[in-house]
Structure formats: structure tokens, C-alpha cells
N, C-alpha and C positions, 0 to 999 in steps of 0.2 A: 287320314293324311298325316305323315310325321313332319311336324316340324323338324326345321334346320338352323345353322346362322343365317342362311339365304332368305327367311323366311317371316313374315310377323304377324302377328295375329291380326285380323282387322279391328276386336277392340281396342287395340291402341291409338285407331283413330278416333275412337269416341272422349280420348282427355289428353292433355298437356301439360306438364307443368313449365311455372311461368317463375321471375326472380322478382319481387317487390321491393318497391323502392323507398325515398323519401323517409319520414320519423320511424323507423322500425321500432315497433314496440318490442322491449328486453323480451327472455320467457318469462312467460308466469304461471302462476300455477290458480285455479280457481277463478279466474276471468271469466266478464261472460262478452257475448258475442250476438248483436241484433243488426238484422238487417232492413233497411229501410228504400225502396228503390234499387239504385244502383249502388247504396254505401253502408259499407258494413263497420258497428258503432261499437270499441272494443272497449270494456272498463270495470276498471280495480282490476283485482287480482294480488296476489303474493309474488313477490319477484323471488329467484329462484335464486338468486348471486347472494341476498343479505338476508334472503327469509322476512323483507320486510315489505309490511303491505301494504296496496297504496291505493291511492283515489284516479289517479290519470286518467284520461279521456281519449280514445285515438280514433281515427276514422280513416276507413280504407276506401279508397277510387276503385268499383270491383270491374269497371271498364279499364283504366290507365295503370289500377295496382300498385298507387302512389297512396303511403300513410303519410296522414297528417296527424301531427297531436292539437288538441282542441285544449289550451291556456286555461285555468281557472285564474281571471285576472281579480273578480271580485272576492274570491276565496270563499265562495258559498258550494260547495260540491259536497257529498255526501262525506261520513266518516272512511277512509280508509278500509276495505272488505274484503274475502273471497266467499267464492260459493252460493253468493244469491243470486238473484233473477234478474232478469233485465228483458219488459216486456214492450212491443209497440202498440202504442196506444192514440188513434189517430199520427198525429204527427208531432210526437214525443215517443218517449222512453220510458218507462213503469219500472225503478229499481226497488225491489222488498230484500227485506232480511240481511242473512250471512252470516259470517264469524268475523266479529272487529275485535280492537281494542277497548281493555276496560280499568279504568284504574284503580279497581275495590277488590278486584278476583286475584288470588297466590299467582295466578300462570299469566295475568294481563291481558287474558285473552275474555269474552263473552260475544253470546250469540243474540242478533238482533233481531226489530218488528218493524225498524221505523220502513215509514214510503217517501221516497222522494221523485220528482219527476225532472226530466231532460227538456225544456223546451227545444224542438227543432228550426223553429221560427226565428226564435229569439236568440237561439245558443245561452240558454239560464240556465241555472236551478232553481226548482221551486219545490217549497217543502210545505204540502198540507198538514194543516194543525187536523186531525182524526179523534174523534172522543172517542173514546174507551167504553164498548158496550160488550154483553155475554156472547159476540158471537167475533169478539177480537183474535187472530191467531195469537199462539203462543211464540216467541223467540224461535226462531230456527235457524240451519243451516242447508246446504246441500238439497234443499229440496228442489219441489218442482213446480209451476207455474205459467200459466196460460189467459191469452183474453180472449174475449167470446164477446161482442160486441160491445157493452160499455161496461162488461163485469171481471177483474181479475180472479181466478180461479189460485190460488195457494192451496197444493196436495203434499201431503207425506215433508221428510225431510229430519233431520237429526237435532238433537238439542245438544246441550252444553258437555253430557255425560255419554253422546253418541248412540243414544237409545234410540229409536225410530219412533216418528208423530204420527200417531192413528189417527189422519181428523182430514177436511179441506176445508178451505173460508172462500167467502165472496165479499169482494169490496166491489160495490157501484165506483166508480170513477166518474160518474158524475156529479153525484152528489158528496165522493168523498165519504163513507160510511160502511161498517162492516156490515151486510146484512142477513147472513146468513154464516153457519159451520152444520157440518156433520160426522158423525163418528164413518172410519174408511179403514176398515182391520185388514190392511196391507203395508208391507213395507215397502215405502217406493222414494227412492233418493235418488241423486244426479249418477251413484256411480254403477246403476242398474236398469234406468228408468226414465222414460222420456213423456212430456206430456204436450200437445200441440194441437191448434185450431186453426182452420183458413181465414184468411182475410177476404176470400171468393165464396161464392154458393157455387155449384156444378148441380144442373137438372138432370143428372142421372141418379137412380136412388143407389144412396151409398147406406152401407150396415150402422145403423146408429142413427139417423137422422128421417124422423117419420114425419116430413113436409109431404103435404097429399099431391102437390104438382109433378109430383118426381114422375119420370118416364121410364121406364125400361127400356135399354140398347145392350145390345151383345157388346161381351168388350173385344175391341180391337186385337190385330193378332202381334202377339212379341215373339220375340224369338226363343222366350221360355216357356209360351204360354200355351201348348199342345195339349196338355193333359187338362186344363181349366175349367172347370166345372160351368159351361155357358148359360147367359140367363136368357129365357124366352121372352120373343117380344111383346110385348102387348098390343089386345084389340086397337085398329086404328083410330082416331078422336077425330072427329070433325070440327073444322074450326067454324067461329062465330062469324066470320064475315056472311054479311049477306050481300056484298059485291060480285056478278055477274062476270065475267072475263069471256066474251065473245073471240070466236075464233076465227081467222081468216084461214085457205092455202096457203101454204108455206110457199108455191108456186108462182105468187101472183107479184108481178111487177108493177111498181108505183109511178106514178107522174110523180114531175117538178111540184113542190108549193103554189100554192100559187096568191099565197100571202106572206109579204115582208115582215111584218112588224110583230115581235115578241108577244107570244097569247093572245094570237088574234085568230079567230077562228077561219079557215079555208078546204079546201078540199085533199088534205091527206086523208088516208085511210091509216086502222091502225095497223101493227106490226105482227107478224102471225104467232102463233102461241100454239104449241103441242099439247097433247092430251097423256099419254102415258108412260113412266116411265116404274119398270122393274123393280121395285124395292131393294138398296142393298142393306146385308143386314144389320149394318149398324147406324142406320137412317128410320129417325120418324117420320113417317106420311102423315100428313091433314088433310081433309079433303074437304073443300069446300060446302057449306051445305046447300044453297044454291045452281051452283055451274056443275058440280062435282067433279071440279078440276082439283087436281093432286099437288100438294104443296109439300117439301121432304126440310126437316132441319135437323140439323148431327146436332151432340150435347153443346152445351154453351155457359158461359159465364155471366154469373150476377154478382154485386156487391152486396153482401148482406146488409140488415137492416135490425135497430134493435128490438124489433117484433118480432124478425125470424132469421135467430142469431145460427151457429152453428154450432153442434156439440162438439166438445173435444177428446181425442183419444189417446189413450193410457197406455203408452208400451212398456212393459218390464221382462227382461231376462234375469234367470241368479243362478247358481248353482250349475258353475262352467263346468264342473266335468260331465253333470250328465243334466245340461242346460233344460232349464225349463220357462215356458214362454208362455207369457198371458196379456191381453187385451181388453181392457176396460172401455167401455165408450159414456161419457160422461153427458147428460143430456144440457142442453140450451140451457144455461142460469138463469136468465129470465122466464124458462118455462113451470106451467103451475106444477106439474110431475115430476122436479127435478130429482132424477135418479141416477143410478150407477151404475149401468148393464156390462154380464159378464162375455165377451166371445171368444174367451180360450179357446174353445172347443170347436169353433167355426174355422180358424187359419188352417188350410193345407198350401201345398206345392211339390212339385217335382224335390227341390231342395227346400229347406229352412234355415232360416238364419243360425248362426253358429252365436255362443256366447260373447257378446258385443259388452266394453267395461268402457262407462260412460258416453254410455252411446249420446247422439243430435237425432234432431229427427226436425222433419217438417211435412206440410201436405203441398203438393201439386197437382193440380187438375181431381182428376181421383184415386190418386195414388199417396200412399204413404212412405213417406222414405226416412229408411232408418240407416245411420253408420256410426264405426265408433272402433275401435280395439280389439283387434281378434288374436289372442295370444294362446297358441299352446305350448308342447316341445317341440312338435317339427313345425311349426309357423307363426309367425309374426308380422301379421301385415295389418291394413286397415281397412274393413270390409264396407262396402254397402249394398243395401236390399232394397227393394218396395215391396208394399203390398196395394194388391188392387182393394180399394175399400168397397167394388161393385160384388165382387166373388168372396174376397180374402183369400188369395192366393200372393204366392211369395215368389219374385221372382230375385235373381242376382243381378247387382247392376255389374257385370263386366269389364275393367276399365283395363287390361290389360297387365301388361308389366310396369304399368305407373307407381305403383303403391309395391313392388316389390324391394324396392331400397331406399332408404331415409325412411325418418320420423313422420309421419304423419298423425297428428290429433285432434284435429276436429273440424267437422263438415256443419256448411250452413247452405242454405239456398235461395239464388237468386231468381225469384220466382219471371220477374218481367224478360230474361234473356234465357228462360228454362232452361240454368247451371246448375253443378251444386259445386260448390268452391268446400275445399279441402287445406284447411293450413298447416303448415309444419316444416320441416325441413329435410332437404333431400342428399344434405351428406352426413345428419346424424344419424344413432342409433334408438326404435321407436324402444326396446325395451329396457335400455337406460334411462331414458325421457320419461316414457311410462313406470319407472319406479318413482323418479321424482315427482310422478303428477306433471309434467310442465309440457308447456303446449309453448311451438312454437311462428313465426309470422313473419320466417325469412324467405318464404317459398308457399305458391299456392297451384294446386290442380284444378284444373278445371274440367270436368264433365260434362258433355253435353246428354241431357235426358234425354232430348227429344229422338238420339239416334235409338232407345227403347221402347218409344212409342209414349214416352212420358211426358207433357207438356200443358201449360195452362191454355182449354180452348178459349178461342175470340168471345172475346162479350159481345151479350146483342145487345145492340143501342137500338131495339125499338120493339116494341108486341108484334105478333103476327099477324094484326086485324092491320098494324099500320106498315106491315111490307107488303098485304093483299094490298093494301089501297094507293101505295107506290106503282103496284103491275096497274093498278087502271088508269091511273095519270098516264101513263105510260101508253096506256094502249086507248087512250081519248083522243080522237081526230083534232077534237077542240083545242086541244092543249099545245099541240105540234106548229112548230113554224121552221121548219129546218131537218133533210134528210141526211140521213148517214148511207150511204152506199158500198156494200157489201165487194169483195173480189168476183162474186158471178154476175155484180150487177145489176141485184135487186137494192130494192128504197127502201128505209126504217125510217118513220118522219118521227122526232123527237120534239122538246122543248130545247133550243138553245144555252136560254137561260138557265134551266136546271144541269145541264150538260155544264157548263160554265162554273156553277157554283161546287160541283162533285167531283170534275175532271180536271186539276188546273191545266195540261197539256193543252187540253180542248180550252182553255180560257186563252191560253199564250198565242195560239194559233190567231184564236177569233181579232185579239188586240194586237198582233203584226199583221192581219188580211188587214184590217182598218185603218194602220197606216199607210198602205200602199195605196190604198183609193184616193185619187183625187177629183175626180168628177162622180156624184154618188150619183144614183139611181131612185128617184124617189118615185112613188106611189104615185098612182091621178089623181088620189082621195087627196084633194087640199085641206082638208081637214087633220087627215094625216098628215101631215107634208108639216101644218102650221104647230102643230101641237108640240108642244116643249118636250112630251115626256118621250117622244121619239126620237130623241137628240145623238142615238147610239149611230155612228155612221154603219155599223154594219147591218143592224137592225129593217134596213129599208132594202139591202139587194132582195131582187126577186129570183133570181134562180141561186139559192145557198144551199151545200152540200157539203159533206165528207167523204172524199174517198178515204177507206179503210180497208186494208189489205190484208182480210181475216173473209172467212167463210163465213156464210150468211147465220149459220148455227152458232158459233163464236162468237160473233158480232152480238144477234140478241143475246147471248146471252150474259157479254159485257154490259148490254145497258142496263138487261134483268138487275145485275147489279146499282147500278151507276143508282137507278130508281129505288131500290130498296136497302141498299148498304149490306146486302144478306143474300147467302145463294140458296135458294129454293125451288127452281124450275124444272122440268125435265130437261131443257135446253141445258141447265148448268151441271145437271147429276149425271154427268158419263165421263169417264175414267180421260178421254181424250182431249172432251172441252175444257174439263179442269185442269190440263195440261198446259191447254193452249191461252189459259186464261192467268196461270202462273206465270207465263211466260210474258204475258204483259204487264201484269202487277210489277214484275219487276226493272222493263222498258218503261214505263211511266211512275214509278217509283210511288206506288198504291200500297202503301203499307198494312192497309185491312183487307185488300182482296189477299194479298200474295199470304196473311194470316188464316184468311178462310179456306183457300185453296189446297196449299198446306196440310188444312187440318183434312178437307175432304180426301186427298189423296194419301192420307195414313190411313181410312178407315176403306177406301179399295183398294190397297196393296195384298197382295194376291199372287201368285207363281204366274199368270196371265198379265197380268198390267205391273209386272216389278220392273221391265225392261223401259216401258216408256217410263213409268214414274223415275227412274234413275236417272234417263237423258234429264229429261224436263227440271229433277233437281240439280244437277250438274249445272245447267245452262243459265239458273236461277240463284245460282249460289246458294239454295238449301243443304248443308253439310247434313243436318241430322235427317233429313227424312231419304237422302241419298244413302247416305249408311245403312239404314231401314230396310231400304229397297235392294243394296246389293247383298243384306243377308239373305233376304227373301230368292234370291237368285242362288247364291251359290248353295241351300236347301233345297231349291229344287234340282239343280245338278246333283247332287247327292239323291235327291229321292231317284232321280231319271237311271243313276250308276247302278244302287239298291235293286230296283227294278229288272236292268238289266240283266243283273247280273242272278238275279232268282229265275229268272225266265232259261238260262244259259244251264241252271243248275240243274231245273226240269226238263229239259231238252236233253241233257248227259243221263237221265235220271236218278240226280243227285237229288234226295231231298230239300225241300227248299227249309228258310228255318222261321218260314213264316213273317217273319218282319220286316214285311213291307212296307215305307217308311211311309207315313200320312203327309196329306196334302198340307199341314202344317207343322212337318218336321220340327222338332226342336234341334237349334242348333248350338255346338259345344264350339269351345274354344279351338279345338283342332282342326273342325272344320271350316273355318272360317281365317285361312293364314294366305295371305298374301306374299310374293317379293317384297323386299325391302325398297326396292326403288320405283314401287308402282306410284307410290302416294309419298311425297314430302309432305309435312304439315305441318305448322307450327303452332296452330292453336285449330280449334273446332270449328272456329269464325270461319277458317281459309275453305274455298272450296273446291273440289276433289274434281279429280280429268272426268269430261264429259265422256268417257268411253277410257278400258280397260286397255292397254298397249297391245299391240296383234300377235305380239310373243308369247305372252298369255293366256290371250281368249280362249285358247282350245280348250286350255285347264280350267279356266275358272269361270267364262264368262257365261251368259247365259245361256239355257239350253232354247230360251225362245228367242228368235230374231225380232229386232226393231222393226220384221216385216209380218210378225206374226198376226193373222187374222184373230185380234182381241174380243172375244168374244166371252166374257166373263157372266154374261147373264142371255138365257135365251128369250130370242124376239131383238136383243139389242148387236147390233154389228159396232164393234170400236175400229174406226179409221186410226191409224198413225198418223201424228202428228205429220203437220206437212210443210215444217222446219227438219230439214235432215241437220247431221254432222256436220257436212260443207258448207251449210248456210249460218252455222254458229257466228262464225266471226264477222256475218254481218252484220246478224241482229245485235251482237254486241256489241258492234261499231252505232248503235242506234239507228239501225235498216227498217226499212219498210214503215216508213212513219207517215201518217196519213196529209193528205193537204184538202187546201177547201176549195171549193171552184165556186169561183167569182159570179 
């Protein structure tokens, strides 16, 4: 497809640049740049105007995009620097090294060792007194450094005559003590060389990190990731529960309660529960050992721990014209084998990173991302990459014609809203800036990952012995004093109380039915009736309910939820209830479902389910997993056109030329261009029309209708969502909201 002026690429929805306001820091040259949260922590540097260095402190709003500068009123700040580290450490700041000021040296200049630290809490400085033992680094510059649970990592970096430092050191940060060095015969400094560690675990096994829990999941599909070298799954693992989860008909219609009062035992039954669902392939099954009911959890997030820290990995590029590229993975500092493993030889891709001069980097989910300075004679712009650390494969992160004018120099990432902020300026020039060295923070881009499939999954807040035992509370007669009633009709008897404490909706409801009662309904039990702890006026009605205006599939499989904080059921693993389940995450304003949900429907997006996953995100304000889903779409129009048109060529019999595009096309920039006036947006945030304009559709939209029989797995039929187009504006208007009968 040629591009036009009439035309733009859809990655240009994937970034924005934005105008920053408040203390602008001048440029400088040798700053470093930590991000903590939401606020990105910017200091020292050489100012560009006087050459002269400084200590300053600024802090950026990476939400509002408002600097502040942070006052040294006590005048305790480090010496004046550029070029050293700046690491987080818990909730501080870890500054080593650099090039300062020296008043014994001809040039005035020397390179430093001290540590000083940022309290966050306190807005201080503190400077630990460190005794000087054989495993102290030496003065350095420009190098590179990383934490890994409570140990900083110092690698490579230049001394005072710009020789490169063959060594790394580890300082405990707890105890404040060098406790280790070793010899590292590479050259690895800031203006080649990135060095970085998660602040997250991810349960899928990544290259470099041999935790024995690790799982094998296929990785997800991007729109580069066609050629990927896929990892098989492993034998299924049974989980330890020995919890029983009895099954009722999904058929069966319930009576009323016929007990008022909160955990008081009566004649509910429980809620019915399915037996099997399809495996997709990038979902772990469990199966119980017991019931041998199937339990599925996608990868997920843990905080490390200083017993099982995370290695950190070594990128270096050098030698731009005929680049060459190596990957070190640095094992645990705390562990007893700590070594240095090489995986040069493991990175492939369709493409490879081009030579990147100063490059950033950080890890997200399981990806590694690297950017930085891509300068030849015919280009000059500012690149970025990932790599999957599950394969080592390299994909382009895309950003459009964002980075094709102004300076941009340097990317950081905001892991909690999965961005990565790029700062610089976008009416200078990058290769005048780029001979000065100066980076500048009058303008920033923003990127959203996740429209690459790149994102930090939901942490689990619990074992899966304790979401098995969530589904049996859940399906305890005992436990139940209170039905939720489905749109067909049928009973789901709940606990109130836990509904209460998990749903605030269902809390708001239960305390305005409660003020409307003025004559209660009490029990015969006087006993009941006298007892203090049943003082909740709604606690005593005898017929309590929720109409809920969700399918009885749906319904369980919100409460599946509600009971385990974690989607794991058959009820929750099909491409349509995750839809439908998104869709209230964001009417009830559930910021851990519409998280998990989310992540479930990137790992089924597919040529078959891209059409609802794209309503569903549209209507949810998911920008990035919409984006996702319309490249997935407009690939497979291109594969449906390919097709066509070889079949058209056999039929003339023209030879065909063989390439027939696969069910996971990769997709280029050309083909992927939009009108200009399909999508306004003015940041990532904004969310994109729930459907393509009718002008268009013929060309671009998808070749499967919203009324396609979704059948992505056999034995499984996917229904359409049974919120159309027309009924958007009411769910938005906050439609269909359940009430309780008296």
C-alpha cells in the first residue's frame, strides 16, 4: 500500500510528544536520569552554556510533566559530577563515581569513588562513611551500574587518562561494604553499553536466570514476531490442593435463601462449575490432584526477595559501521556461582539493532528495551528495540514519524503505566546536540509498549493453593446468604459479606437498600432478632438478591473472580467472557480485573478474536491492546488479499510466487497506514473510535465480521459479545447496573 499525505501510519498512534513545563532543567551534558514510580529524578550533569558542573536536583511529574527543582537548603549534596550512576535503591537514590572537580590536578578536573545516597522519604542527603578494603572499586567515570536486590553492581567505565576499567565491584547496601570485585576483559562504558535489572520477578523462564519454578509459555504474538523461534510447552504440573470442587448442572435453577443473616448456614446450593477448557497456548494448566478439575494461569509478577534476586544484563554495541553486538547476563550477586555468561551468539531477529551511541535500556515484563542514537549519512534519528529475554529475539519498537525531527536523547521507562518517555527537543537539531553530548528536557515522547505486546503482567497477590480455596468458599452452601441472579434467571448464592468487601459497587448498593428500609423484617429466631452482632439492617431481609444483567457464564465467572482476585476457570478462559468481563472491570472501575483481563486478551489475539478484542478495547478505553488488535486485523486483510490474489494467479495459470503470507504475518510500516482523520489523539491515554468510519471499512477493516462464528479452538464455540455498537452509549452512560430486590 503507498503511502500519501492523505495517509499515516498507525504507529503513530502508538506515541506522542508532549511540552514540559515548570523548572526546566538547562541542557546538560552527562546527567543521569532514575525513575522511581511516577517521577523521574534528574542530577548533576555539565551545563552546556558555561561548561560548568553542577550538583542540582530536578524532578519530573511523568503524569502532569511538570519539573520541579528539589533546593539543596542544607547544602549537604554531593560534589558537583557528570557521568556517574544514579541507582534506586529501595526508596532512594544510589549516586557512585563520575568526573568532578579537583583542586591538586593541572586540568581541575578528577574522577571519583565516593557513594552518596538521595533519601526519598526525607528529601536528604546521606553520605556513608565505607572503609576501604581489596575489593574497593577504583575512581571512575562513564561507567555502568545496576542493583540486584540489596547489592550495587559497578561494571567497566573510564579512568582519568580514558583507558577502560576491566573489573566489576559489589557494595552490600546494607551493610554499606565492598564485598566483592572481579576481573571483566571488556570494554563497557556509558557511550556503548547498558547495564540493567528488574525490580519485578516474571515466572516465565528468561535466558540468564535459573530459578527452578520458572514455567514455559509460548510468547505472545507481536507484529514482528512471525519468524520467532517458539518455546514448547511443558508437561502439565498438578497443583497441591487437595480441595474437592464438586459440580452441579449449569442447568439447575435455585431457590430463594432461606437464611437472613450473614454466614449462617441454610439451603443454598452451590454455583455450578465446568470441567474443561482447550488450552491456549500461552496458558499454564494445573490440575487438580483430587477433582481433576483444570485450573489455567498466564505469566505473572513477583517482587523479588534478597534470596532470589535477579541477574542483570549487559548490552554493548561498538564498531558502528560494521556494528557488532554482545549480551552478557550477569548472575544473582548474592548467589554462591556468581558468574558472567556469554549470549552473543543466542540474539537473532527478523531485524537487529542498528549501532545505538549511548544507548538506556530497561527491563519490562520480559522484554528488554534498548534506545539511544542512531546516526549515519542518510539517518539520524533515535531508535528503539526490545528483546524478548524468553527466545532473544529483537523486535523494532515502531513509533512512527515521532523521532523523525528534533533532538531526541534519551529514553527512560515508566514501568507502572507501561511507557517509555523519551526526552529531548523537537525543534532542535539531534546531530548538533549529539556532538555536544547534551541531552535535552524541553519536550518528551511518550510511547506506549503495551500497543507491542510489551507490558508488566498483574502480580499475583496469592499461591494457587489459596485461589483453589477461594473457588470453595465460594461453592460452600455453608458460606452463602445472598443470590446474585443471572439475565436467564438462574441463582448464584454468594457470601454478602465477601461480595461487600471485594466489590465496593455491591457495598454502595447494599448501604442505600438499607437506608430505604424502614420497617425491617426480622427472623422468628429471637435469638437472632436479640443478638447485637446482627445489627446490620440488611442482614435480616429474607428474600436478598441481585439482579445482574450478565449471562449466567459471565456472572460466574465475575464472582470466580470477586473469590480469588485471579482468573483461572474455564468459565473465565474464552476469548468472549474476557470481553465481557473487561467490560465491567471498567463500569465498576476494578482496576485488577480490567489488569488481568487485558493481559488475558493479548495472549488470544489471533486473526479470529482481533475483531471483538478491538470493540471490547475501544469501549474499555484500552488504547494499547486496541492498537494490538487493529494490527492483527489489518494482517490478516493483507494475508486474506495475498491469498487471493495467488489463487487468481493459478486460475490464469500464472505461477504463483509461493508466499503465502502466514497466519501470523508480520506486519511493515506500509502496511499498516491509516487516513489522517480516522484517529485524532493526542496522547496514548486517549481512546480510539469503537469501530473504523464506513468510508473505510472496505479498505481497512476487518475481513471477519463482529458476527463471525469465533471459533478459535475446537470443541469451544465463542458467542459475540452481547453489547453491540448501539448499545455503547449506554453502557457508558453507566447502563445496565444491577439492583437488589427487597
Amino acid at each position: 500500500m503507498t503511502s500519501n499525505s492523505g495517509l499515516q501510519s498507525i504507529s503513530d498512534l502508538t506515541a506522542s510528544t508532549r511540552l514540559t513545563t515548570g523548572d526546566i532543567p538547562p541542557p546538560l551534558v552527562g546527567s543521569s536520569t532514575t525513575v522511581i514510580g511516577t517521577n523521574l529524578y534528574l542530577f548533576a550533569g555539565r551545563l552546556v552554556s558555561s561548561r560548568r558542573m553542577t550538583n542540582e536536583l530536578y524532578v519530573l511529574d511523568l503524569c502532569s510533566f511538570v519539573w520541579t527543582r528539589i533546593y539543596d537548603t542544607e547544602k549537604s549534596a554531593p560534589k558537583p559530577r557528570y557521568f556517574h550512576s544514579a541507582n534506586q535503591f529501595k526508596n532512594s537514590i544510589v549516586i557512585f563515581g563520575g568526573m568532578g572537580y579537583s583542586r591538586t590536578s593541572d586540568d581541575g578536573l578528577c574522577v571519583l569513588d565516593d557513594v552518596s545516597i538521595f533519601d526519598l522519604d526525607t528529601y536528604s542527603w546521606i553520605h556513608p562513611t565505607i572503609t576501604p578494603s581489596d575489593f574497593t572499586p577504583r575512581p571512575r567515570y562513564a561507567h555502568l551500574a545496576s542493583v540486584s536486590s540489596n547489592k550495587l553492581v559497578v561494571i567497566g567505565g573510564q579512568d582519568m587518562s580514558n583507558y577502560y576499567i576491566e573489573e566489576t565491584n559489589i557494595l552490600d547496601l546494607d551493610k554499606m561494604v565492598w564485598v566483592y570485585s572481579q576481573q571483566f576483559e571488556k570494554h563497557c562504558g556509558a557511550y556503548r553499553s547498558v547495564a540493567v535489572s528488574s525490580t519485578y520477578r516474571t515466572n516465565l523462564p528468561l535466558f540468564g536466570d535459573n530459578s527452578s519454578d520458572m514455567v514455559s509459555l509460548t510468547s505472545s504474538l507481536d507484529d514482528n514476531s512471525n519468524s520467532a523461534p517458539e518455546s514448547t510447552p511443558p508437561p502439565l504440573r498438578k497443583s497441591n490442593s487437595t480441595q474437592s470442587l464438586p459440580t452441579t448442572p449449569s442447568n439447575v435453577i435455585r431457590k430463594l435463601p432461606s437464611v437472613g443473616a450473614f454466614g449462617r448456614p441454610g439451603s443454598l446450593r452451590r454455583s455450578p462449575s465446568g470441567q474443561n477448557l482447550l488450552r491456549s497456548h500461552s496458558i499454564k494448566r494445573i490440575q487438580s490432584q483430587s477433582s481433576g478439575s483444570s485450573f489455567y494461569h498466564l505469566s505473572f509478577t513477583t517482587e523479588i526477595t534478597d534470596e532470589n534476586p535477579n541477574p542483570i544484563y549487559l548490552y554493548s554495541n561498538y564498531n558502528f559501521t560494521d556494528v557488532k553486538r554482545e549480551l552478557q547476563v550477569i548472575s544473582p550477586p548474592n548467589s554462591e556461582n556468581y558468574k558472567i555468561s556469554d549470549y552473543s551468539s543466542n540474539m537473532s531477529g527478523a531485524f537487529l539493532p542498528p549501532g545505538l551511541r549511548f544507548p538506556t535500556g530497561a527491563i519490562l515484563g520480559h522484554h528488554l528495551i534498548i534506545s539511544g542514537t542512531y546516526l549515519t549519512n542518510s539517518s539520524q534519528t533515535f531508535s528503539i528495540w526490545a528483546l524478548n529475554l524468553v527466545n532473544l529475539f529483537w523486535i523494532r519498537i515502531d513509533t512512527g514519524s515521532c523521532f523523525s525531527q528534533g533532538s531526541w536523547n534519551r529514553g527512560v521507562l515508566c514501568d507502572s503505566t507501561n511507557q517509555y518517555i523519551v526526552l529531548g527537543h523537537r525543534d532542535r537539531s539531534l546531530v548538533d546536540d549529539y556532538n555536544h553530548r547534551q541531552t535535552n528536557f524541553d519536550h518528551v515522547t511518550v510511547v506506549d509498549l503495551e500497543a507491542f505486546g510489551i507490558y508488566q503482567s498483574p502480580h499475583t497477590t496469592m499461591s494457587p493453593l489459596a485461589q483453589e480455596l477461594g473457588l470453595a468458599m465460594m461453592n460452600n452452601p455453608n458460606m452463602a446468604d445472598f443470590d446474585i441472579i443471572t439475565q436467564e434467571g438462574q441463582r448464584i448464592p454468594v457470601n454478602s459479606q465477601f461480595l461487600s468487601m471485594r466489590w465496593p459497587h455491591f457495598k454502595d448498593l447494599v448501604e442505600k437498600q438499607a437506608e430505604k428500609v424502614s420497617n425491617l423484617k426480622y427472623d422468628d429466631d429471637d435469638e437472632v432478632r436479640n443478638n447485637s452482632d446482627y445489627d446490620d439492617p440488611i442482614s435480616m431481609y429474607k428474600n436478598r438478591a441481585l439482579e445482574f444483567p450478565e449471562s449466567h457464564i459471565v456472572t460466574l465467572a465475575f464472582l470466580q473472580y470477586l473469590y480469588t482476585d485471579h482468573l483461572l476457570t474455564i468459565q473465565q478462559y474464552q476469548p468472549h467472557v474476557l470481553a465481557q468481563l473487561l467490560l465491567l472491570a471498567d463500569m465498576y472501575n476494578l482496576n485488577r480485573l480490567r489488569q488481568l483481563t487485558s493481559h488475558a486478551l493479548h495472549q488470544f489475539l489471533d486473526t479470529t478474536t482481533a475483531a471483538l478484542i478491538y470493540e471490547t478495547a475501544a469501549l474499555s478505553r484500552q488504547t494499547g491492546l486496541q492498537i494490538r488488535a487493529l494490527k492483527v486485523m489489518i494482517a490478516a486483510k493483507k494475508m486474506n488479499q495475498q491469498q487471493q490474489k495467488n489463487k487468481e494467479q493459478v486460475s490464469h495459470g500464472i505461477p504463483s510466487n509461493g508466499s503465502i503470507i502466514s497466519r501470523r504475518a508480520s506486519i511493515t510500516d506500509q502496511d499498516m497506514t491509516l487516513p489522517t482523520n480516522w484517529a485524532k489523539m493526542s496522547s496514548p491515554t486517549n481512546s480510539l473510535p469503537a469501530a473504523i468510519p464506513s468510508e473505510t471499512r472496505s479498505s481497512y477493516y476487518d475481513p471477519y465480521s463482529s458476527a463471525v462464528n469465533l471459533t478459535s479452538q475446537p470443541g469451544l464455540v465463542y458467542s459475540t459479545r452481547s453489547r453491540s455498537s448501539s448499545s455503547a452509549s449506554m453502557f457508558n452512560n453507566r447502563g445496565y447496573l444491577p439492583t437488589i430486590q427487597d
